[in-house]
C-alpha positions as a Python dict, from the first residue, in 0.01 Angstrom:
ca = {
    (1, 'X'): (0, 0, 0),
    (2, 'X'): (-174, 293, -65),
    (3, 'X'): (-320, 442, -415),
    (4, 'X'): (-437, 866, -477),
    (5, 'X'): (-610, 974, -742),
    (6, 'X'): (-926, 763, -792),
    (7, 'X'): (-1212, 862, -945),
    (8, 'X'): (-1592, 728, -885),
    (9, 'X'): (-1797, 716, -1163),
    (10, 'X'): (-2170, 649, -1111),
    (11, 'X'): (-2363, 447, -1367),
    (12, 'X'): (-2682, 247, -1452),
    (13, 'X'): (-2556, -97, -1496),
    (14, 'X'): (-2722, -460, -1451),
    (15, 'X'): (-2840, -530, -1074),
    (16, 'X'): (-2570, -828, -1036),
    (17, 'X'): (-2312, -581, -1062),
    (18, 'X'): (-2192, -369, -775),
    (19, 'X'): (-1934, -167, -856),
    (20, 'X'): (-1603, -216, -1052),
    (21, 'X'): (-1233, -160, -1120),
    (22, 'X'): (-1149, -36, -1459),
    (23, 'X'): (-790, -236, -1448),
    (24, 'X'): (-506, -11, -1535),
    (25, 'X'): (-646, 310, -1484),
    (26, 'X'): (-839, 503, -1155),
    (27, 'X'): (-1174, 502, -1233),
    (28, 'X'): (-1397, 287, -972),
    (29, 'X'): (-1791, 281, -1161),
    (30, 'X'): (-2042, 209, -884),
    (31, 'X'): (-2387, 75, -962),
    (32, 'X'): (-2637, 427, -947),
    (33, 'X'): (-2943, 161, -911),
    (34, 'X'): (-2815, -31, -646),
    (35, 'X'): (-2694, 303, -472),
    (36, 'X'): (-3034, 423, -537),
    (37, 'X'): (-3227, 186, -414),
    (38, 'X'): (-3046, 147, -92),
    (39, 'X'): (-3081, 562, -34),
    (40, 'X'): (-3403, 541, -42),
    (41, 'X'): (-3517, 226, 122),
    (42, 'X'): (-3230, 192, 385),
    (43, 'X'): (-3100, 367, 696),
    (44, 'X'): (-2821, 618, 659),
    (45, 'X'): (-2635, 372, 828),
    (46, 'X'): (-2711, 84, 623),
    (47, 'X'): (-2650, 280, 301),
    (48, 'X'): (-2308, 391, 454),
    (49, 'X'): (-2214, 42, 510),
    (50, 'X'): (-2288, -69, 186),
    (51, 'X'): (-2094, 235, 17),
    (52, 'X'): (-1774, 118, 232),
    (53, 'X'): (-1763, -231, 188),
    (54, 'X'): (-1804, -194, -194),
    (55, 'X'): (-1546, 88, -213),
    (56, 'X'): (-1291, -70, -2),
    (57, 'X'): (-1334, -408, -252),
    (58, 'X'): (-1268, -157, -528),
    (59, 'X'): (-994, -10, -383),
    (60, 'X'): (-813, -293, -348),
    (61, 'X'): (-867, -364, -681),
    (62, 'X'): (-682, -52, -746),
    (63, 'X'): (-393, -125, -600),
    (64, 'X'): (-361, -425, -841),
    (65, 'X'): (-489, -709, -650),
    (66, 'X'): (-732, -837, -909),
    (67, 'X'): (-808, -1215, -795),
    (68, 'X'): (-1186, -1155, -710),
    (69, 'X'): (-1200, -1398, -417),
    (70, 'X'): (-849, -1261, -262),
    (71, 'X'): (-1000, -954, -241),
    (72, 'X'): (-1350, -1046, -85),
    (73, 'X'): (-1150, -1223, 184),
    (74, 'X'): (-930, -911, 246),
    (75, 'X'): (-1215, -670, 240),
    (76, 'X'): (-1439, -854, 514),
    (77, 'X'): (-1114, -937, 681),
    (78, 'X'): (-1139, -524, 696),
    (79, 'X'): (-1433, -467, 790),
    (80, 'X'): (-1401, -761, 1005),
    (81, 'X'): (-1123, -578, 1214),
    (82, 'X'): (-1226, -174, 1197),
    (83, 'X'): (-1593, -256, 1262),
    (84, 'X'): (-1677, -614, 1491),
    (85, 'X'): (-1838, -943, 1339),
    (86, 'X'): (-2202, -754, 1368),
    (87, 'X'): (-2143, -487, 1208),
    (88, 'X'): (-2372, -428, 881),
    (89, 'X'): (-2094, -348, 729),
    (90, 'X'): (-1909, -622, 820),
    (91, 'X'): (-2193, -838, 724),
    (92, 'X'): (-2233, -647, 401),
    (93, 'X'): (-1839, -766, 299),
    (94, 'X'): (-1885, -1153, 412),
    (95, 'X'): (-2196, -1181, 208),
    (96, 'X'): (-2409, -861, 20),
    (97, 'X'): (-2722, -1035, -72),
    (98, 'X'): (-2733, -1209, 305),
    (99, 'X'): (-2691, -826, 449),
    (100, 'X'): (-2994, -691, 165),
    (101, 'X'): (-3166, -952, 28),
    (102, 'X'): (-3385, -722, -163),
    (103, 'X'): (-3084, -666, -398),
    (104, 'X'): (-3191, -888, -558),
    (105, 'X'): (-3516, -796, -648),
    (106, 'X'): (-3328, -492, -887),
    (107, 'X'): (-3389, -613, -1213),
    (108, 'X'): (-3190, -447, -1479),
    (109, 'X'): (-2953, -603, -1709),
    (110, 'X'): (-2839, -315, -1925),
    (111, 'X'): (-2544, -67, -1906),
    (112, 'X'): (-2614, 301, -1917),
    (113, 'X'): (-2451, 499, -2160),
    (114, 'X'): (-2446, 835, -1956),
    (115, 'X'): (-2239, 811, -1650),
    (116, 'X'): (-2224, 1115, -1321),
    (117, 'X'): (-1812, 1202, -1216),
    (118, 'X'): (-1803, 1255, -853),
    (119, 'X'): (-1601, 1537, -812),
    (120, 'X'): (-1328, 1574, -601),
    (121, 'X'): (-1368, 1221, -472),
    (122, 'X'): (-1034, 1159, -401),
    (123, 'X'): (-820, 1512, -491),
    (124, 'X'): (-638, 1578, -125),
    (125, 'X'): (-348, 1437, -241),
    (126, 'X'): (-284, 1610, -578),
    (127, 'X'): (-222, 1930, -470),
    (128, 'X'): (29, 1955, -764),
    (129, 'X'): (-306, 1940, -1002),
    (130, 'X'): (-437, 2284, -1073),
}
């Protein structure tokens, strides 16, 4: 299974919320505080890790798998195999508060209305798009 065409959005929205799948369409919105936050207080590393895991669980959203605990299990399953057991990444997919505790110490519970497009996030495959 494979899905082109996705979009990332980037938006302010309340610190229990990652990222998500807007079902039916290609839009992924990632969590700009939680990104944030982890930029500037992680490793490069670390803030990779946490930018995979949550994208991969979005992706598979995508492709229409929208039980919430089917996917978890898939995604660290993932990780799991392209990455080892210790892996922050790894560790970030079996549990994302174990991995950076501190998440939780991001208090917002409000949606932003403005919103940041990544651009060409995912555009190698739509050549036929002008």
């Amino acid at each position: 299974m494979n899905r082109t065409g996705l979009n990332l959005i980037l938006q302010g929205m309340p610190s229990s919320l990652g990222a998500y799948h807007v079902l039916g369409s290609n839009i992924i919105v990632a969590n700009r505080y939680i990104l944030d936050y982890i930029k500037n207080t992680k490793s490069k590393e670390e803030y990779n890790s946490y930018v995979f895991a949550v994208l991969a669980h979005e992706y598979l959203h995508s492709l229409g798998i929208i039980d919430e605990n089917k996917v978890r299990k898939m995604t660290y399953k993932l990780c799991f195999d392209m990455f080892g057991k210790d892996h922050t990444t790894t560790k970030f997919a079996y549990n994302p508060l174990g991995a950076f505790p501190q998440l939780q110490m991001i208090s917002n519970n409000n949606f932003e209305t403005s919103f940041t497009q990544i651009k060409k996030f995912d555009d190698k495959n739509l050549s036929y798009i002008g």
